[in-house]
MARKEFI-938261 format. One record per residue (C-alpha): residue in one letter; x, z, y. Coordinates in Angstrom, 2 decimals, padded with zeros to 5 digits. Each point is the difference from the previous one (the first is absolute). Layout:
 aa    east      up   north
  A       X       Z       Y
...
//
This chain:
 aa    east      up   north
  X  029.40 -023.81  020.48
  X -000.82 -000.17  003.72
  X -002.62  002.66  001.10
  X -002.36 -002.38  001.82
  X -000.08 -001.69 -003.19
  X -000.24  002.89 -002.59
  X -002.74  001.46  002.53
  X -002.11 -003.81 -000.37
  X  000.35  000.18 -003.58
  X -001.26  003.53 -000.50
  X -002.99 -000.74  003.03
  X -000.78 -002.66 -002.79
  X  000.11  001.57 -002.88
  X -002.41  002.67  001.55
  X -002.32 -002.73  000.92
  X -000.18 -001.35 -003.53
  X -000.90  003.30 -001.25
  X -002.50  000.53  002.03
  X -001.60 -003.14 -001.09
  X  000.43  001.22 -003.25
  X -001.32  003.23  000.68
  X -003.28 -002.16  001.49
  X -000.36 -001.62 -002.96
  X  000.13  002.86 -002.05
  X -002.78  002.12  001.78
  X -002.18 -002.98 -000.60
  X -000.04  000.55 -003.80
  X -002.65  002.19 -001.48
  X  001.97  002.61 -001.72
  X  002.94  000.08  002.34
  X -000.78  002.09  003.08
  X -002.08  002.70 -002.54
  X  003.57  000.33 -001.52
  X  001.72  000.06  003.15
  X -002.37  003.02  001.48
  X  000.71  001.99 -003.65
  X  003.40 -000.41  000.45
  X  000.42  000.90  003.29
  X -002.09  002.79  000.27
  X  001.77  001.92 -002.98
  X  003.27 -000.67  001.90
  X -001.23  001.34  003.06
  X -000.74  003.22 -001.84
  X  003.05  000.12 -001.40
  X  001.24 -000.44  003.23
  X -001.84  003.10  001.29
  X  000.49  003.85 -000.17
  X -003.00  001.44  000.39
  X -002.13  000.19 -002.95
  X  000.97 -003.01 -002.23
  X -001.36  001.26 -002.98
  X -003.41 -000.07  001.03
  X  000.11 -003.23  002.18
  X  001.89 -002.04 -003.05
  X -003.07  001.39 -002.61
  X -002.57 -001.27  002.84
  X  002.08 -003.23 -000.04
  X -000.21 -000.83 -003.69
  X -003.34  000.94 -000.50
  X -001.40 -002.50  002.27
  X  000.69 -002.12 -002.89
  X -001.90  000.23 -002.89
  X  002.50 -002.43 -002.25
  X  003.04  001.49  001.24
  X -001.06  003.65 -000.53
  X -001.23 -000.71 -003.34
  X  003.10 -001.60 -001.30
  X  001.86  002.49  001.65
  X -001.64  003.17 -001.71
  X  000.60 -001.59 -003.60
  X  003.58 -000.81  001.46
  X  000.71  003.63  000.71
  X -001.89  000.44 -003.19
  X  001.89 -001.47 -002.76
  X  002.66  000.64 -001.93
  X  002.77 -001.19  002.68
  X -000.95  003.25  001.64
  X -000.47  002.05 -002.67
  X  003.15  002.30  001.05
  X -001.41  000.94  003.01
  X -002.56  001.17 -001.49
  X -002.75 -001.79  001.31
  X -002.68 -000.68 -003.30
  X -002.84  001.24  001.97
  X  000.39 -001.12  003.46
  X -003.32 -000.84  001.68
  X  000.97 -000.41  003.69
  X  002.04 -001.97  002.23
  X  000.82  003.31  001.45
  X  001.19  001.83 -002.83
  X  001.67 -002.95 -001.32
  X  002.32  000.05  003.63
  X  000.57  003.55 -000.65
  X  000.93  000.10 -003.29
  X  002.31 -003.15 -000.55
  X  001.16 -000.31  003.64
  X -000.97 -001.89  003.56
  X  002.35 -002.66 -001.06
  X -000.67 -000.54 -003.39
  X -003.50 -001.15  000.96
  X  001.01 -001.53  003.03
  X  002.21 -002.16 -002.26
  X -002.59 -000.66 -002.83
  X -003.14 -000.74  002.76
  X  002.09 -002.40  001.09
  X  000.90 -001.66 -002.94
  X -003.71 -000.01 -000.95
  X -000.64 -001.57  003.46
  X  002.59 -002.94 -000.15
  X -001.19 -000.66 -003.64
  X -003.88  000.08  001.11
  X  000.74 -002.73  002.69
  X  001.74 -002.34 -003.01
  X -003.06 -000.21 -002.08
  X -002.86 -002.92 -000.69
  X  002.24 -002.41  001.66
  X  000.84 -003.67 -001.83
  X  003.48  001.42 -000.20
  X -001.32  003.30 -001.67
  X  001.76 -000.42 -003.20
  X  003.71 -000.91  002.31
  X -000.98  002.76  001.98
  X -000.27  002.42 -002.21
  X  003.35 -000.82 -001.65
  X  001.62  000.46  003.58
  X -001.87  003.30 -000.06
  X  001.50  001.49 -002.80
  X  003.31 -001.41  000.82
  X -000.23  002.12  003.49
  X -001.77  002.79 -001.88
  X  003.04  000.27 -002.21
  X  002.57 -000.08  002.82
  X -002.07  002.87  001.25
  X  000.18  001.96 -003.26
  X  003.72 -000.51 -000.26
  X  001.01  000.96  003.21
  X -002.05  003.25 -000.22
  X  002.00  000.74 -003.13
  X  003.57 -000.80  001.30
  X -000.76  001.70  003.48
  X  002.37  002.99 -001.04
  X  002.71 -002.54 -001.15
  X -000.09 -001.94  003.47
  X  000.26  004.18  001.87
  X -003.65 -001.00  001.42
  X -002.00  003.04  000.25
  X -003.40 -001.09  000.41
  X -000.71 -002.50 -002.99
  X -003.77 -000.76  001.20
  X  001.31 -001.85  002.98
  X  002.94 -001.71 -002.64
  X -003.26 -001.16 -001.77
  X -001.41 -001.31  003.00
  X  003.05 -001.67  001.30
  X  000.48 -001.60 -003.65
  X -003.45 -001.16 -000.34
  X -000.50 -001.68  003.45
  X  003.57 -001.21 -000.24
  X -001.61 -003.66 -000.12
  X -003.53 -000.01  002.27
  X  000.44 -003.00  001.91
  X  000.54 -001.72 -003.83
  X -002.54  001.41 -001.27
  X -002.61 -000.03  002.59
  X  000.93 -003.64  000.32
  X -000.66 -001.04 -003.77
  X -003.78  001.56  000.79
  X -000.80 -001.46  003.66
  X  002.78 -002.68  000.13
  X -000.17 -001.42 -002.93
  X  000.89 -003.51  001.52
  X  002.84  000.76  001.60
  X  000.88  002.12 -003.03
  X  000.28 -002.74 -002.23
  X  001.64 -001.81  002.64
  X  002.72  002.33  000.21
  X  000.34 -000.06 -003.95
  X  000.43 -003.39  000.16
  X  002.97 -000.10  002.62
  X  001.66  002.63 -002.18
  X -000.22 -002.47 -003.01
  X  000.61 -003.07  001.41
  X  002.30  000.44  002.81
  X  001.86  003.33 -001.28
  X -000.60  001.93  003.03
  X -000.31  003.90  000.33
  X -003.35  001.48 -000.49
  X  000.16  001.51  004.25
  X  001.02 -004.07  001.20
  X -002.83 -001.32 -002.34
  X -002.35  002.43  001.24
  X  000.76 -000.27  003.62
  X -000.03 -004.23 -000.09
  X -003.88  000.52 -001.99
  X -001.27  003.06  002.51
  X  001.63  000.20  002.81
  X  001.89  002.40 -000.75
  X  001.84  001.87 -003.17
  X -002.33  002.20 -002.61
  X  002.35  002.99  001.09
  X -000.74 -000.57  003.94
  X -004.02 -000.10 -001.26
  X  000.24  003.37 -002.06
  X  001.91  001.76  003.02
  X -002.39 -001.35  002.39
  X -003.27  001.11 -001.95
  X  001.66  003.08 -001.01
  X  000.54  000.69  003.81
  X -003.65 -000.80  000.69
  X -001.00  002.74 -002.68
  X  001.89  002.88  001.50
  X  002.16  000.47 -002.63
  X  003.42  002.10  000.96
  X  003.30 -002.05  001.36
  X  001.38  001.12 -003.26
  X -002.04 -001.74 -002.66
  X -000.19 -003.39  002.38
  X  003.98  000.06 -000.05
  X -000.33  000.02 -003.47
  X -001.64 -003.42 -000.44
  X  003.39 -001.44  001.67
  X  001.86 -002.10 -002.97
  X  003.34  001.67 -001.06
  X  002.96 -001.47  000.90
  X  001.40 -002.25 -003.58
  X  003.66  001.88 -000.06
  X -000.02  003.28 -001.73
  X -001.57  003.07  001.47
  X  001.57  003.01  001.72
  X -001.54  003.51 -000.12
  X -002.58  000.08  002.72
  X  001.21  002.56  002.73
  X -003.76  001.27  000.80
  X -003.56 -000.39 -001.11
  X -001.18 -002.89  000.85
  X  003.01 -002.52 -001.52
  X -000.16  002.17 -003.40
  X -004.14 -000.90 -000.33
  X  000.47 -003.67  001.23
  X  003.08 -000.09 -002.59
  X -002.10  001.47 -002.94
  X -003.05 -002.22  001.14
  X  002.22 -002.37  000.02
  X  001.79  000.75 -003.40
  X -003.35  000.90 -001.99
  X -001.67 -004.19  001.13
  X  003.25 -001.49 -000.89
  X  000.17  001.69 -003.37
  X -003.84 -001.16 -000.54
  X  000.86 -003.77  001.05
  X  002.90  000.73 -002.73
  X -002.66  000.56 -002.86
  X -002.20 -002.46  000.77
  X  002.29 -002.77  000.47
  X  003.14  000.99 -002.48
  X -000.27 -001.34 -003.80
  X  001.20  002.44 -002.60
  X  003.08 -001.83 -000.62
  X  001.06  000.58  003.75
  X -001.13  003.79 -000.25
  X  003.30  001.81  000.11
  X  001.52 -001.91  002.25
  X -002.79  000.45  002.95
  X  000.53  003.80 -001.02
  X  003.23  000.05  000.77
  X -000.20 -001.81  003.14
  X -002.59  001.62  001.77
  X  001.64  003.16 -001.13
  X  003.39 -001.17  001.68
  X -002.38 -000.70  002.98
  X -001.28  003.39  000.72
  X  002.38  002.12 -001.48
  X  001.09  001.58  002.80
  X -003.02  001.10  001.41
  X -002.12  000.32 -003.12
  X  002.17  001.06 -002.94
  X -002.19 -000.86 -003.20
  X  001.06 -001.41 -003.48
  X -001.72 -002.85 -002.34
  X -001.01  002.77 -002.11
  X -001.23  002.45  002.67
  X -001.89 -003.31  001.46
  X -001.76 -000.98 -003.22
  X -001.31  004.15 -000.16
  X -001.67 -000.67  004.02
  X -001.73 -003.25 -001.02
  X -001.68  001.39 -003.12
  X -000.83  003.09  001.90
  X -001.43 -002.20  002.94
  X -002.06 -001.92 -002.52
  X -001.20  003.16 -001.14
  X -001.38  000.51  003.36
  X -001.47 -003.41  000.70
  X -001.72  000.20 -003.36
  X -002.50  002.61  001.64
  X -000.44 -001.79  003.06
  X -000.46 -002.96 -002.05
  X -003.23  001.75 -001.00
  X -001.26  000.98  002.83
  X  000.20 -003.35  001.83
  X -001.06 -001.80 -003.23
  X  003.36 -001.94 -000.45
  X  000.44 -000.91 -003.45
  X  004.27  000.45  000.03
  X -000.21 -001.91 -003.40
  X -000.73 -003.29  001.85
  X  002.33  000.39  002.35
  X  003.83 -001.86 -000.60
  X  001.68  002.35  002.40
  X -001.07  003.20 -001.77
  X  000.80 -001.82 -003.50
  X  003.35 -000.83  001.35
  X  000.88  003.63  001.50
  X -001.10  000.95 -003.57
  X  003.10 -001.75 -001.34
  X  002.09  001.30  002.25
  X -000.67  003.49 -000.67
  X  000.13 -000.55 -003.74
  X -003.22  001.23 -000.98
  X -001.95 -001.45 -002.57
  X -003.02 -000.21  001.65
  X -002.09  000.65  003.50
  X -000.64  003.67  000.74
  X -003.59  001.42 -001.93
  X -002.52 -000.65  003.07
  X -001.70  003.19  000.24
  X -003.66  000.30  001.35
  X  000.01  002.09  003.12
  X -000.60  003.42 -000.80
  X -003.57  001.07  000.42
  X -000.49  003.60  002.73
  X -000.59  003.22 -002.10
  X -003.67 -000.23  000.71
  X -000.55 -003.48 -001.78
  X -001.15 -002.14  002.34
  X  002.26 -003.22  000.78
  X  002.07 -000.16  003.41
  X -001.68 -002.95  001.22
  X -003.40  002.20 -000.20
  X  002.18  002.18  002.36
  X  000.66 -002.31  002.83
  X -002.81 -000.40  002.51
  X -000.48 -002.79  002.29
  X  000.25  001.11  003.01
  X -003.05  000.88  001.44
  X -000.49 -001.48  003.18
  X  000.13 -003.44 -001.80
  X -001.15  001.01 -003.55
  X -003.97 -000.35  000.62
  X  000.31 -003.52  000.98
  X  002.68 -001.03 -002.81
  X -000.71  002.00 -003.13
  X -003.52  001.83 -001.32
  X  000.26  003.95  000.47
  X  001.24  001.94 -003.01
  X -002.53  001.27 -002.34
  X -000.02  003.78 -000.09
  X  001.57  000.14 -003.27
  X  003.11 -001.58  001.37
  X -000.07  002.34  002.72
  X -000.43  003.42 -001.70
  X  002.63 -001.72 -001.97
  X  002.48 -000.50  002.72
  X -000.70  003.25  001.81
  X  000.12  001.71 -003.37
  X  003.63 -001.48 -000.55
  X  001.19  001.09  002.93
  X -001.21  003.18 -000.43
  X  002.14  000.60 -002.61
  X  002.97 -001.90  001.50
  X -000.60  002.76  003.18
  X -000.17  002.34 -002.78
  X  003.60 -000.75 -001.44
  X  001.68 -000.40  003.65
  X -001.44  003.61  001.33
  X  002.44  001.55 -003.18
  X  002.68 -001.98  001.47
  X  002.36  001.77  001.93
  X  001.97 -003.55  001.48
  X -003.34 -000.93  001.49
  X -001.38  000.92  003.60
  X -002.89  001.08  001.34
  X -000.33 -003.00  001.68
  X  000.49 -002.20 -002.92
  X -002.33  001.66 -001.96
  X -002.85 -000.10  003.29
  X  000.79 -003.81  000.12
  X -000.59 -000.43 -003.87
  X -003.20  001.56  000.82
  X -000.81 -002.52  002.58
  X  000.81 -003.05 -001.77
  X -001.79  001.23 -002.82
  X -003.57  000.44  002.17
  X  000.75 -003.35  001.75
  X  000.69 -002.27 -003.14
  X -002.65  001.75 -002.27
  X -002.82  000.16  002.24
  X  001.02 -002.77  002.05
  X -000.41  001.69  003.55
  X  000.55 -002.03  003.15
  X  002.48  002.74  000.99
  X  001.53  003.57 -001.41
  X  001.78  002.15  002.35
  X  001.13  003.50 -000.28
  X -000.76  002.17  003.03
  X  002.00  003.22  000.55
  X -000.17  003.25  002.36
  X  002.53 -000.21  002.80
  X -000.57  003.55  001.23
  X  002.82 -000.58  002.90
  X -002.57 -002.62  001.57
  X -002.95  001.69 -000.84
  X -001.11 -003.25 -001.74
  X -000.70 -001.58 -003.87
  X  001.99 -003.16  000.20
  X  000.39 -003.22 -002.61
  X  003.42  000.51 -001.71
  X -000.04 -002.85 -002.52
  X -002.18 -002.27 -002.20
  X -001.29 -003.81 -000.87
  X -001.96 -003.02  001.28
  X  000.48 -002.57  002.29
  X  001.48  001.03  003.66
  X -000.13  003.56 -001.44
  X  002.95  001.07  002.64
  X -002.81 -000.68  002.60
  X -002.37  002.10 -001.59
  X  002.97  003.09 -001.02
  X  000.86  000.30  004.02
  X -004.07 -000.56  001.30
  X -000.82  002.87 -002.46
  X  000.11  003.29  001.84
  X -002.66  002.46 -000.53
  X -000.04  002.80  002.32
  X  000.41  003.84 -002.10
  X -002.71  001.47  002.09
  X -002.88  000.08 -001.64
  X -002.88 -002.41  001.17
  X -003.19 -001.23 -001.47
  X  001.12 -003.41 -001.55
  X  000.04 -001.17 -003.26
  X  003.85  000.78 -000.21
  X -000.13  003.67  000.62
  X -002.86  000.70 -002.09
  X  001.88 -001.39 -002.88
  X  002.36  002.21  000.58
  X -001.37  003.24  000.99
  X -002.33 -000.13 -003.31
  X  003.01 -001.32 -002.21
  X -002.80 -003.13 -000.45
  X  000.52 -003.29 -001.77
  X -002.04 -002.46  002.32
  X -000.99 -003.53 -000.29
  X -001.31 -001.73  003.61
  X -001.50 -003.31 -001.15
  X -000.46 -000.97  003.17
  X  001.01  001.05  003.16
  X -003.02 -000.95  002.32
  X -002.79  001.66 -002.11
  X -002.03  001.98  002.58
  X  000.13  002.85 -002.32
  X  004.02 -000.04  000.58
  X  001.11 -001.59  002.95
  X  000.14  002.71  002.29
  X  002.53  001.58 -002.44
  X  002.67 -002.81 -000.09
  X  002.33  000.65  002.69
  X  000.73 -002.14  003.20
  X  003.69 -000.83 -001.11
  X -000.57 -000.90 -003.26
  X -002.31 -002.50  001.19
  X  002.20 -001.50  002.52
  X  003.15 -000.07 -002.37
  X -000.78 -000.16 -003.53
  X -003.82 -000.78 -000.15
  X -000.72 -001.24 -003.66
  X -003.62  000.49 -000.73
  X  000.11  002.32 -003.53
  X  002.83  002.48 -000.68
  X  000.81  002.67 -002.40
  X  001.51  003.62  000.62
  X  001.86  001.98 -002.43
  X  000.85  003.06  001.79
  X  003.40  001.82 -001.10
  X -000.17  003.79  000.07
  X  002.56  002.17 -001.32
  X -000.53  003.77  000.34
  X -003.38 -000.34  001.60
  X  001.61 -001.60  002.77
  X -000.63 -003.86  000.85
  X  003.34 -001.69  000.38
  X -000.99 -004.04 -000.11
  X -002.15 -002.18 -001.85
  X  000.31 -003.12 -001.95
  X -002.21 -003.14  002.21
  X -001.14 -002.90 -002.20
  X -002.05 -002.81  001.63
  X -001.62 -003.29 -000.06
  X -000.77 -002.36  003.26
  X -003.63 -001.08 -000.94
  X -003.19  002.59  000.17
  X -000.72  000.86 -003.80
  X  003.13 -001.38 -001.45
  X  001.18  003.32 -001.68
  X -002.26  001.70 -003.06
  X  001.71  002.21 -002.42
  X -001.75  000.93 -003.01
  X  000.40  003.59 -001.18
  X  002.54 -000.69 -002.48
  X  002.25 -001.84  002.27
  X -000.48  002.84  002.86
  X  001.19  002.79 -002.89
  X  003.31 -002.25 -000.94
  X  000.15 -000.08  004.46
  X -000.41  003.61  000.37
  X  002.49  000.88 -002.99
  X  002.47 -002.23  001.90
  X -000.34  001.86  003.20
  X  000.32  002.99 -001.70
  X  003.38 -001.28 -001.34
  X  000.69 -000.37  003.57
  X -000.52  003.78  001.04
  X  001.85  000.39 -002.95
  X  003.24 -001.67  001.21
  X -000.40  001.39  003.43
  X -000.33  003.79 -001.73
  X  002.96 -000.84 -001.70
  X  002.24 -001.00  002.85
//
C-alpha cells in the first residue's frame, strides 16, 4: 500500500475514534469508569509509593472497595491466607500489588456493565471474559509468562472494543451481528462497516486512552489464523495466551458436544508450539477456572447457574455440576466486609447517612485485631502495618483525611509521610511542622504526649495557637492529634480531619478503640 494512502486511512481511522471516544464520555457511567481505570494504571505506572496511592484509589469507591474486600475475602483466596482481611492495604500486602490491581479492575469493568437493557447479555460476556482471565492466570507457567496478573489482564480485556460496544453501541452491535449472519463476513470487517472502525481498533484505542502498558494493548491485536510459533519475548507470549484463552471460550460456547473432540484437537494443533497442553490437562484448567469464577460469582451477584457459557464450560470439564458457591468469608471479628468499606469521605456526607457508632467501634474494633495479627508477622513492614492503621481510622470514623506525620531529624522538621482523603499528596508535602518547640496546638500535643481534638479552628479561645502555615496550606476547620511517642521522645503523630467547623465528635468509646490503634502504631515503630 502507498504511504500517502496508508497515512489517510490511519488519519481516518483516528478521527472515527475520536468520535467514538465523544460519544462515549457523553454516557453517564462511562467517563467514572474511564477515571477508575486510568488512575489505577497510572499507579501502576509509578514507583514511588504505589501501595498507598492504589488503596487511596479504590477507596474512593464505596462499591468497588466493598466487593473487593469480600473478593480478597473468600474462599478463592483462601491460600493466601487472607480470612480476616479488613483493609485495602493489607489486602495489597498480603496477596500482591497485582493481584488486586487485576481483581479492582475486573470489579470495575463489571460495575460499568450493570442495570443496562442488555444486563442479562452483558453479564454473559462478563463471565465469558472473566473466564479467559481465570484461565490464563492458571496456564501463565505453561505459556513461560512470569507475571500471571498481567496474563489475567491481557486475557480478560482481550475483547474491550466488543464488549464495550454491546453496552454503549448496542446499534451498531447488532448491526455488526447481522453482517456476520447474513453476508458471512469476519467479525473486524462487520465491525468496521457498523462503527467506523473494527471492535479490535476500539479496544486498542480506549485501552490507549486508559494508560494501560504497550504490552497489554498489543494483546488485543487478533492472532494470525495459521498455527502459532513460540513467542520470542513478552509481549507476543501474553497476546498469544490472550489470544489462545478467548478462542478456547468462543470454542465452548459455540461447539455442540458431538463436535467436542474435534475442536480439542484443533485448537491444540493450533497452539502447540507455543502452549504445549493436552485435552486432559485442558479439561483440569477449566474446572479449576470455574472454581474461581464461582467466588466471584458471589461477590458480583452473578448467578453462574443461569448462565449458558458457564453450563457449557461445565461439560467440557466433565464435572457433574457448577462449583459449590461459597459465601465470602466473614473477617475474624464478625462483622461483614461491606461494613468495612467506607465511602470515601469527602463525598460520603452528601451520598450516604454517617455510620452509627456501633458500626464504627465495629470497624475500628476489626481492624484492631487485623493490626493485631499483621504486627506478629514477620513478611509485613512497618509501613504496611502504619498504613493499615490509617485506613482503618479513615474508613471507621469516616475522617475527611488520615495522614501519618513522622520526625525527619536531618531537616529539623515533622513531615506527612503517607495517608488518605482526597488530594492527600497536597496535604503530605504542605505538612511540615517545625521540631522547635512553639506555642501552637501542634507542639503542645506533643510535648504533653496529649490526644487533642480542635473543633474549630477560629474559636477565640484557640486561634492564636494554630499556626500560620497550616492555615495557608491545609486549613480544615476541626482536626485531631494523636501524638506518637516512643521512649518519651515524640517522633510523629497521626492527623485526622474534617473541612467543616464541628464536623468531628468522638465519643469515648470510639476515642479508646483510636488511642489503642495509635498505640499499635508506636508499637510497629518500637519494633522496627
Amino acid at each position: 500500500m502507498f504511504p500517502k494512502l496508508e497515512a489517510r486511512i490511519s488519519d481516518a481511522k483516528q478521527s472515527t475514534l475520536d468520535l467514538l471516544l465523544q460519544r462515549l464520555q457523553r454516557n453517564n457511567d462511562f467517563p467514572a469508569l474511564s477515571e477508575a481505570v486510568g488512575d489505577i494504571n497510572r499507579i501502576a505506572a509509578s514507583e514511588k509509593d504505589s501501595v498507598n496511592q492504589l488503596s487511596s484509589s479504590i477507596l474512593k469507591d464505596f462499591a468497588l472497595t466493598s466487593k473487593l474486600l469480600k473478593l480478597v475475602n473468600a474462599a478463592f483466596y483462601g491460600r493466601a491466607g487472607a480470612g480476616s482481611i479488613t483493609t485495602i492495604s493489607r489486602a495489597v500486602v498480603m496477596l500482591g500489588f497485582d493481584a488486586v490491581r487485576s481483581n479492582a479492575l475486573s470489579l470495575l469493568l463489571f460495575n460499568n456493565l450493570q442495570d443496562h437493557a442488555q444486563a442479562q447479555q452483558l453479564k454473559e460476556e462478563f463471565v465469558k471474559v472473566l473466564f479467559a482471565g481465570m484461565l490464563a492466570r492458571e496456564m501463565a507457567g505453561k505459556a513461560h509468562i512470569k507475571d500471571a496478573e498481567e496474563a489475567f489482564i491481557c486475557a480478560m480485556f482481550h475483547n474491550l472494543g466488543r464488549t464495550l460496544a454491546m453496552f454503549h453501541f448496542p446499534e451498531e452491535t447488532a448491526a455488526a451481528k447481522n453482517l456476520m449472519q447474513v453476508e458471512g463476513c469476519s467479525e473486524a470487517k462487520a465491525s468496521a462497516r457498523a462503527l467506523g472502525l473494527s471492535f479490535e481498533e476500539l479496544g486498542a484505542g480506549i485501552a490507549k486512552s486508559w494508560g494501560f502498558p504497550i504490552e497489554i494493548v498489543h494483546s488485543m491485536k487478533k492472532l494470525p489464523d495459521e498455527k502459532i510459533r513460540i513467542g520470542t519475548n513478552n509481549a507476543e507470549r501474553l497476546r498469544m495466551l490472550a489470544g489462545f484463552s478467548n478462542e478456547l471460550c468462543e470454542m465452548i460456547a459455540c461447539t455442540p458436544e458431538a463436535g467436542r473432540a474435534k475442536a480439542l484437537a484443533s485448537i491444540s494443533a493450533r497452539y502447540g508450539a507455543s502452549l504445549p497442553v493436552t485435552p486432559k490437562h485442558l479439561a483440569a484448567q477449566v474446572e479449576k477456572s470455574l472454581q474461581d469464577i464461582a467466588h466471584f460469582a458471589v461477590v458480583v451477584n452473578v448467578n453462574l447457574k443461569q448462565s449458558p457459557f458457564a453450563r457449557q464450560a461445565l461439560k467440557w470439564a466433565g464435572t457433574g455440576d457448577l462449583p459449590h458457591e461459597q459465601p465470602y468469608a466473614k473477617a475474624a471479628s464478625g462483622p461483614a466486609a461491606s461494613e468495612l468499606a467506607g465511602l470515601d469521605p469527602a463525598s460520603a456526607l452528601a451520598s450516604k447517612p454517617r455510620k452509627t457508632s456501633a458500626e464504627i467501634q465495629s470497624i475500628l474494633t476489626a481492624g484492631l485485631k487485623d493490626v493485631g495479627s499483621a504486627l506478629i508477622d514477620d513478611k509485613l513492614k512497618t509501613d504496611d502495618i502504619l498504613r493499615m492503621i490509617l485506613e482503618v481510622m479513615y474508613t471507621g470514623m469516616g475522617f475527611g483525611h488520615v495522614l501519618l506525620c513522622l520526625a525527619v531529624e536531618s531537616q529539623n522538621v515533622i513531615c506527612g509521610k503517607f495517608g488518605f482523603g482526597v488530594d492527600v499528596q497536597r496535604l503530605l508535602k504542605a505538612f511540615r511542622l517545625p521540631m522547635q518547640e512553639r506555642p501552637d496546638v501542634f507542639h503542645v500535643a506533643l510535648k504533653n504526649n496529649a490526644d487533642i481534638l480542635i473543633t474549630d479552628i477560629d474559636d477565640p479561645k484557640i486561634a492564636a495557637r494554630i499556626p500560620g502555615w497550616y492555615r495557608q496550606h491545609i486549613g480544615a476547620r476541626t482536626f485531631v492529634i494523636l501524638p506518637i511517642v516512643v521512649k518519651s521522645k515524640p517522633v510523629g503523630m497521626i492527623y485526622a480531619s474534617r473541612a467543616q467547623t464541628g464536623d468531628i465528635t468522638i465519643p469515648e468509646e470510639e476515642l479508646s478503640l483510636l488511642k489503642a490503634l495509635r498505640n499499635q502504631a508506636v508499637l510497629a515503630i518500637k519494633q522496627s
